[in-house]
C-alpha positions in Angstrom: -10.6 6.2 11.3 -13.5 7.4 13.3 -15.9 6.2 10.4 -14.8 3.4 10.3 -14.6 2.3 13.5 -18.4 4.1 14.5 -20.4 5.2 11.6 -23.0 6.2 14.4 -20.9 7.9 16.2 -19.1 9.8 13.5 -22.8 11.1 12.1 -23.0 12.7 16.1 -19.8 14.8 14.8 -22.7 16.4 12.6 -20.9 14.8 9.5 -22.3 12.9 7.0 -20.8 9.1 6.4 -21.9 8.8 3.0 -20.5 12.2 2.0 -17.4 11.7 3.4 -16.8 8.0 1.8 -17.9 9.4 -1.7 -15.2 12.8 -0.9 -12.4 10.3 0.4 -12.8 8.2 -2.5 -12.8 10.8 -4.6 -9.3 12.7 -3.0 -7.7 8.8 -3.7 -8.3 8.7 -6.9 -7.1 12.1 -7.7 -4.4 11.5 -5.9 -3.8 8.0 -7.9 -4.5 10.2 -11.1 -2.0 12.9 -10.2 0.6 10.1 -9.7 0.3 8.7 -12.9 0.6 11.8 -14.3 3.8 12.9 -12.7 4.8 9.5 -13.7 4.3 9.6 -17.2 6.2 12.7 -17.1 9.0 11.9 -15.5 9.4 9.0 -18.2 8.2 11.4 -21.0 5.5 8.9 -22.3 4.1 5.6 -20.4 2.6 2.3 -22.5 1.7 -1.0 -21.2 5.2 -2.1 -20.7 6.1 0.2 -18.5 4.0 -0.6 -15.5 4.6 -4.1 -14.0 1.3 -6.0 -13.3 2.1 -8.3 -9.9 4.2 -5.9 -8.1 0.9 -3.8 -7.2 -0.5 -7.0 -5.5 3.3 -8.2 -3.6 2.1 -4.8 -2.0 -1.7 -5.4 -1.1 -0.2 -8.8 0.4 2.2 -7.2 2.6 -0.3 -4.3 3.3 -3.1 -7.4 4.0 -0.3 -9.1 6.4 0.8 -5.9 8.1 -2.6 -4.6 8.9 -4.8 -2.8 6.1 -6.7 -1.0 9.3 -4.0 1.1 9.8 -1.3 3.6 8.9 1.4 2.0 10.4 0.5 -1.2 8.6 0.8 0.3 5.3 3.8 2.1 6.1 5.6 -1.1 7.5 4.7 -3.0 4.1 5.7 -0.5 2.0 9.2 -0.4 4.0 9.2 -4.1 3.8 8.7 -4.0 -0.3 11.6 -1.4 -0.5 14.4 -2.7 1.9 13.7 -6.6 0.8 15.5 -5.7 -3.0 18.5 -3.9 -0.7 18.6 -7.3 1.8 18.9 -9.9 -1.9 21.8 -8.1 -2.8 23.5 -9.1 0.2 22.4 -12.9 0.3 24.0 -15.9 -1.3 22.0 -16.6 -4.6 20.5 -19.8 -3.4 18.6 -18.0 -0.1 17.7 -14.5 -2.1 14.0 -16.4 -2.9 13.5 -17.0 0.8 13.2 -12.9 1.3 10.4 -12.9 0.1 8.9 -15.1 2.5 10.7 -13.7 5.4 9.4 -10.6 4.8 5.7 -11.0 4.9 5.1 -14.0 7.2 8.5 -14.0 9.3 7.7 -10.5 10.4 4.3 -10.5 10.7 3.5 -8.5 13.8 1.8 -10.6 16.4 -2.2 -9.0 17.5 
């Protein structure tokens, strides 16, 4: 947070910006690597099939919506993507498309 907000002011903290984005990236995507691999075992094997392709980028919109600056942003859209499957089942078939659209622009918090 403090790099992004004041890269000046984070290099007073004696720290290095550049060496801290290249180690942050670098925790994420072990991180994302060690996810797919405790993935893949779970399932014992993953292919193509198993991964859906637009369900990564439902998320980025919610997280885009909800704030990407933030932690409680990206904790509130990935509540939102979780409960909205639970909130369908309870709905009449013929609103259980409007969820969707509840849930990333009817709750949008207000800045």
């Amino acid at each position: 947070m403090a790099l992004n907000d004041s890269p000046a002011a984070f290099a007073t903290l004696g720290m290095s910006p550049a060496t801290t984005k290249v180690v942050v990236f670098a925790v994420s995507a072990g991180m994302a690597g060690l996810g797919g691999v405790l993935y893949a075992g779970q399932q014992g094997g993953i292919g193509a099939s198993d991964v859906q392709l637009f369900s990564s980028l439902t998320l980025l919109l919610l997280v885009s919506v909800w704030g990407i600056r933030t932690a409680s942003g990206a904790l509130a859209a990935g509540l939102g993507l979780s409960i909205t499957p639970l909130i369908e089942t309870h709905l009449p078939s013929n609103l259980s498309n409007l969820t969707g659209g509840i849930s990333v622009f009817g709750s949008a918090p207000i800045r």
